[in-house]
N, C-alpha and C positions, 0 to 999 in steps of 0.2 A: 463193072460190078453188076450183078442182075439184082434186080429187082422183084417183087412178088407182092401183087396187089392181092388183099388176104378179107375178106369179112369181117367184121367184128362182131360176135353174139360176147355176152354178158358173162359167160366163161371160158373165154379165149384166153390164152394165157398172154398175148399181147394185150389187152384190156386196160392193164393199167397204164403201160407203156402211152398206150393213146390218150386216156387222162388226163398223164401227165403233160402231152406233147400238147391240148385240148388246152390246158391252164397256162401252155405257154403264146399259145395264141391269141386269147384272149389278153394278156399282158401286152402284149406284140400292139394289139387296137387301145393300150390305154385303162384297161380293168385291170385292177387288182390282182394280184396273187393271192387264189383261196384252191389249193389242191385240194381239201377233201370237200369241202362245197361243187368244185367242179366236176369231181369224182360222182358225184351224188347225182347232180343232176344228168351227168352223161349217161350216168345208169340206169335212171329212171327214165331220159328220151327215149333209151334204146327198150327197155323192159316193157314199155308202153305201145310201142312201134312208132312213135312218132318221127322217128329219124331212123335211117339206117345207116353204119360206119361202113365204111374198109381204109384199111391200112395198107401205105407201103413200106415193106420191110428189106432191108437192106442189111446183110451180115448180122441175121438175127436181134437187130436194132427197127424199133418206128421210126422212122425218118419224115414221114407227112402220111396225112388222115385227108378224108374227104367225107363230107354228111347229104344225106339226099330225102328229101320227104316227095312223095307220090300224093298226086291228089287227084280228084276227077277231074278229066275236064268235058263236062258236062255237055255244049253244045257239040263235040265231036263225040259224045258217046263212048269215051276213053280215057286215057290217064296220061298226065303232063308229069316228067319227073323236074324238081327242083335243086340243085343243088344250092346247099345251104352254108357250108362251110369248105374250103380246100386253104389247108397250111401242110407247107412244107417245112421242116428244119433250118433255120437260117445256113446255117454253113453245108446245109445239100442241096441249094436252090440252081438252078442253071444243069442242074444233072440227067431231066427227063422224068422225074419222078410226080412232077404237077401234071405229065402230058398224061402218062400212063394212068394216073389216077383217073382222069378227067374222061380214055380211051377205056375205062373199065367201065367207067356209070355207062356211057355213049353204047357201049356194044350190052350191059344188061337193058338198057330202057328198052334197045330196037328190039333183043330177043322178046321180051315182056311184053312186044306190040305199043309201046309210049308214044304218044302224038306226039312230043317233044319233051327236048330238052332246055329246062333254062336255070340262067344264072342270074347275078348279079354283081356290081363291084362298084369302087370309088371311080370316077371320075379320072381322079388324076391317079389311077394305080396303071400304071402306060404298059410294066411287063408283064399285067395278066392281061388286061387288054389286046396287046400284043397276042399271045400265047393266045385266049381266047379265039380273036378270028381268024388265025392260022390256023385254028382246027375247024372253023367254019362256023359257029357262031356270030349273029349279025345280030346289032342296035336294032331296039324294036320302038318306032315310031307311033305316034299316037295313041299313046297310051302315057299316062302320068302315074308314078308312086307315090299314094296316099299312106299315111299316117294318121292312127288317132291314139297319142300314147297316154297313158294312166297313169294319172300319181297318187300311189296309193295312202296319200296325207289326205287326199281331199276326196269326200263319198259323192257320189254321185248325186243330183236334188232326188231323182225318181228313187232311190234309196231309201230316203229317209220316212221312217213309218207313224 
């Protein structure tokens, strides 16, 4: 069955399709199901530029989405793409549809000139790991992921007026 890695702008007629597939993935990690909240905010990443979609389509079905934000990267005087989200359909996994995805960002970054491409994932997620450094993606060493998250119950001191 072919596949067709597709763009997603904000009037695609796959849009919602990916929305939908968007609120299933997040369900998938543990969040709630809120379709039109998700719908909302997928529209406004994309309306904004802060991400950009593509979809893979299969028998005029979204089967899996993939998200990318581009940022500078400043001491090489260029731009690092990140991808941000890659889900597939649970019942279309093992199909080639995460490689392809993954073979669309890879061949726009290099067109666009990208110093690179990077990802992220769990630890113990072994078959995008997998998948990962079969495509040639390596662990990147010394370097640590920092967090500083916000709870929006409690203001900040320097806030207070």
């Amino acid at each position: 069955m072919t596949t067709t890695i597709v763009p997603i702008a904000l009037a695609h007629p796959a849009f919602d399709q990916v929305a939908a597939l968007f609120d299933d993935y997040r369900v998938h990690y543990g969040q709630p199901s809120t379709p039109q909240i998700t719908r909302s905010w997928l529209h406004d990443q994309i309306a904004q530029q802060r991400i950009s979609v593509a979809a893979a389509v299969r028998a005029d079905r979204v089967r899996g989405f993939i998200t990318v934000t581009v940022t500078p990267a400043s001491l090489m005087l260029g731009t690092s793409w990140s991808i941000r989200d890659l889900y597939v359909a649970p019942r279309h996994r093992r199909s080639g549809i995460a490689n392809a995805l993954l073979q669309h960002v890879i061949r726009n970054a290099r067109a666009a000139g990208a110093h690179r491409v990077s990802l992220q994932t769990e630890t113990d997620n072994i078959a995008a790991l997998t998948l990962y450094t079969e495509i040639g993606f390596q662990p990147v060493t010394g370097l640590e992921l920092l967090n500083l998250t916000f709870d929006p119950a409690r203001q900040d001191p320097g806030d207070a007026a």
